[in-house]
C-alpha positions in Angstrom: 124.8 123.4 136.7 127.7 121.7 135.2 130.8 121.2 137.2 133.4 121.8 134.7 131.8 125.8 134.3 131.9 126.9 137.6 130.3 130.0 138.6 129.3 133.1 136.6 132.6 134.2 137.0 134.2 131.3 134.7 131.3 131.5 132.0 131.4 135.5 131.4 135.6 134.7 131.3 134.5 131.5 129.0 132.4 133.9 126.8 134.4 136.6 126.4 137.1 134.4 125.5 135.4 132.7 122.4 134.0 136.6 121.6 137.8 137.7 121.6 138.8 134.5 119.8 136.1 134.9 117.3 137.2 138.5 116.3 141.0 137.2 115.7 140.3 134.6 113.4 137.8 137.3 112.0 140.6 139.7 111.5 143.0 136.8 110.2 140.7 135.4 107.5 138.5 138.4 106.7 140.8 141.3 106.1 143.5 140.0 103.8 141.4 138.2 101.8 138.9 141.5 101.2 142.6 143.0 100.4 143.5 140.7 97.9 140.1 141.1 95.9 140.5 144.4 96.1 144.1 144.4 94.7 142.8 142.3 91.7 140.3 144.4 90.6 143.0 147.2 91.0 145.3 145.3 88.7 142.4 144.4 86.2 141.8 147.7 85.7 145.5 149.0 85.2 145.7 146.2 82.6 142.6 147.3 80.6 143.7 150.6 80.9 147.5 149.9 79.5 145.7 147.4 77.1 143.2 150.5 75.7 145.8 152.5 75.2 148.3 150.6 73.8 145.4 149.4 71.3 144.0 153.2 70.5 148.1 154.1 69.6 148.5 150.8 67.7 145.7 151.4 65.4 147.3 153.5 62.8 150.6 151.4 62.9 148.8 148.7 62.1 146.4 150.2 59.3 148.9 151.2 57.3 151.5 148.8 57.8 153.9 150.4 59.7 156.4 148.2 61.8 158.5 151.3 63.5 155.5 152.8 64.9 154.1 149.2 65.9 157.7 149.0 67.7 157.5 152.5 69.4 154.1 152.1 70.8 155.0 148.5 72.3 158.2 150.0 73.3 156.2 152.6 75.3 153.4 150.1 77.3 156.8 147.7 77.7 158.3 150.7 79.8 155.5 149.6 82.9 157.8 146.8 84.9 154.6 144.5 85.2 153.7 144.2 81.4 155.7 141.1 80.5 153.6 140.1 76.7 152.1 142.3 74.3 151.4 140.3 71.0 149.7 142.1 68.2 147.9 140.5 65.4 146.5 141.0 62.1 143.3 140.6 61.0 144.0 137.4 59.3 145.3 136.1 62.7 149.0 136.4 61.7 150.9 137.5 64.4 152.7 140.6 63.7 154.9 142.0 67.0 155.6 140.4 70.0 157.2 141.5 73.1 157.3 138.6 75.8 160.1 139.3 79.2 162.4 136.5 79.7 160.6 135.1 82.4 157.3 135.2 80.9 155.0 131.9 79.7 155.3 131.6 75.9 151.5 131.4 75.0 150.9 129.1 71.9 147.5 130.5 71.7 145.5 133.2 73.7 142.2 133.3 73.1 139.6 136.1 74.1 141.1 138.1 77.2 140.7 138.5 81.0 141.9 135.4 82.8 144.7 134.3 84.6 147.2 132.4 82.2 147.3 128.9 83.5 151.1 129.1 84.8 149.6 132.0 87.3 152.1 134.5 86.9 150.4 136.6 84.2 147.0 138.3 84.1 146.3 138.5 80.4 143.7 141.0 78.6 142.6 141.7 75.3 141.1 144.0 72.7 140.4 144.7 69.1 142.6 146.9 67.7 140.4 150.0 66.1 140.5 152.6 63.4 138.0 154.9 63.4 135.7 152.2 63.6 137.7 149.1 61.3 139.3 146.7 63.2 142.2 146.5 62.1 143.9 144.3 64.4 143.8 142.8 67.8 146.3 143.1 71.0 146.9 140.6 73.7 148.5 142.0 76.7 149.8 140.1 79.5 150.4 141.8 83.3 152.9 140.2 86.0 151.1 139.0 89.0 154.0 139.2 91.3 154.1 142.3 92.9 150.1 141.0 93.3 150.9 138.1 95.3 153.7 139.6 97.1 151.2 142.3 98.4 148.7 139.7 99.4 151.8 138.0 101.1 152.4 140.7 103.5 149.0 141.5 103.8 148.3 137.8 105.2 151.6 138.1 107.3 150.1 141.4 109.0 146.7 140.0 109.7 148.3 137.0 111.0 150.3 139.3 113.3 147.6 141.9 114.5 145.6 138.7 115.1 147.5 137.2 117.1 148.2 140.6 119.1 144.4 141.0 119.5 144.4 137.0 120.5 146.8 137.7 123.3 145.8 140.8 124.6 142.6 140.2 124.5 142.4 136.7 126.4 144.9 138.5 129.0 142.9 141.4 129.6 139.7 138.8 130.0 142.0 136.7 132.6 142.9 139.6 134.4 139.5 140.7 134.6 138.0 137.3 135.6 140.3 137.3 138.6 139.7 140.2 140.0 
């Protein structure tokens, strides 16, 4: 028997201590990182859903040229608080109508759709723009992530919190157990 252990007393207080650890750091690693994956996927699929729309209203604005209606429909998907770029192009490339927030990256290029844009602010999506079944253009549509991170903030801060809670009463109930 090793001395520093002492009796069974000491080792069930010794193992039930690591078991209570265990299921804090458990609680402060797992949980809001399972929330923030789930929060990204939420946000992906807002985005392609604002980007589909936007791109199904677009598509006879843009097959027949005109600018007002181009203007209304990005009007309309610029009304959500997080969209902060819609760029629409031709089907030469030419960029017809863009809409970027002040605070939003200016993007030289986007190419293809569905990544983070490399200042990480922006979630950025694309699509071709279809009628009937022409393309007639394609849309680029960029999503703020802050609401995102600030989420995933205060998830982290909570699972900090009601880790530490778990930590402390947990290792105090096992003390006050052991010494009985």
């Amino acid at each position: 028997m090793t001395p520093w252990l002492g009796g069974i007393r000491r080792k069930l207080a010794i193992s039930f201590s690591l078991l209570v650890s265990a299921f804090a750091v458990f609680m402060v690693v797992f949980f809001p990182n399972r929330l923030e994956q789930q929060a990204r996927s939420a946000l992906i699929a807002r985005a392609e859903a604002v980007r589909d729309m936007t791109a199904y209203s677009l598509s006879a604005g843009l097959y027949f040229g005109d600018s007002s209606a181009i203007r209304e429909v990005l009007d309309g998907a610029a009304r959500d608080a997080d969209v902060t770029l819609l760029e629409v192009r031709d089907l030469a490339g030419r960029l017809t109508t863009i809409r970027r927030d002040a605070g939003a990256m200016a993007h030289d290029t986007i190419v293809g759709g569905g990544y983070v844009a490399p200042d990480g602010a922006t979630y950025i999506t694309s699509t071709l723009v279809l009628h009937g079944t022409t393309q007639v253009g394609t849309l680029h549509l960029g999503l703020s992530l802050a609401a995102l991170r600030k989420d995933v903030r205060a998830g982290r801060q909570l699972g900090l919190i009601v880790g530490a809670l778990i930590l402390i009463i947990g290792l105090a109930l096992v003390y006050t157990v052991s010494t009985l």
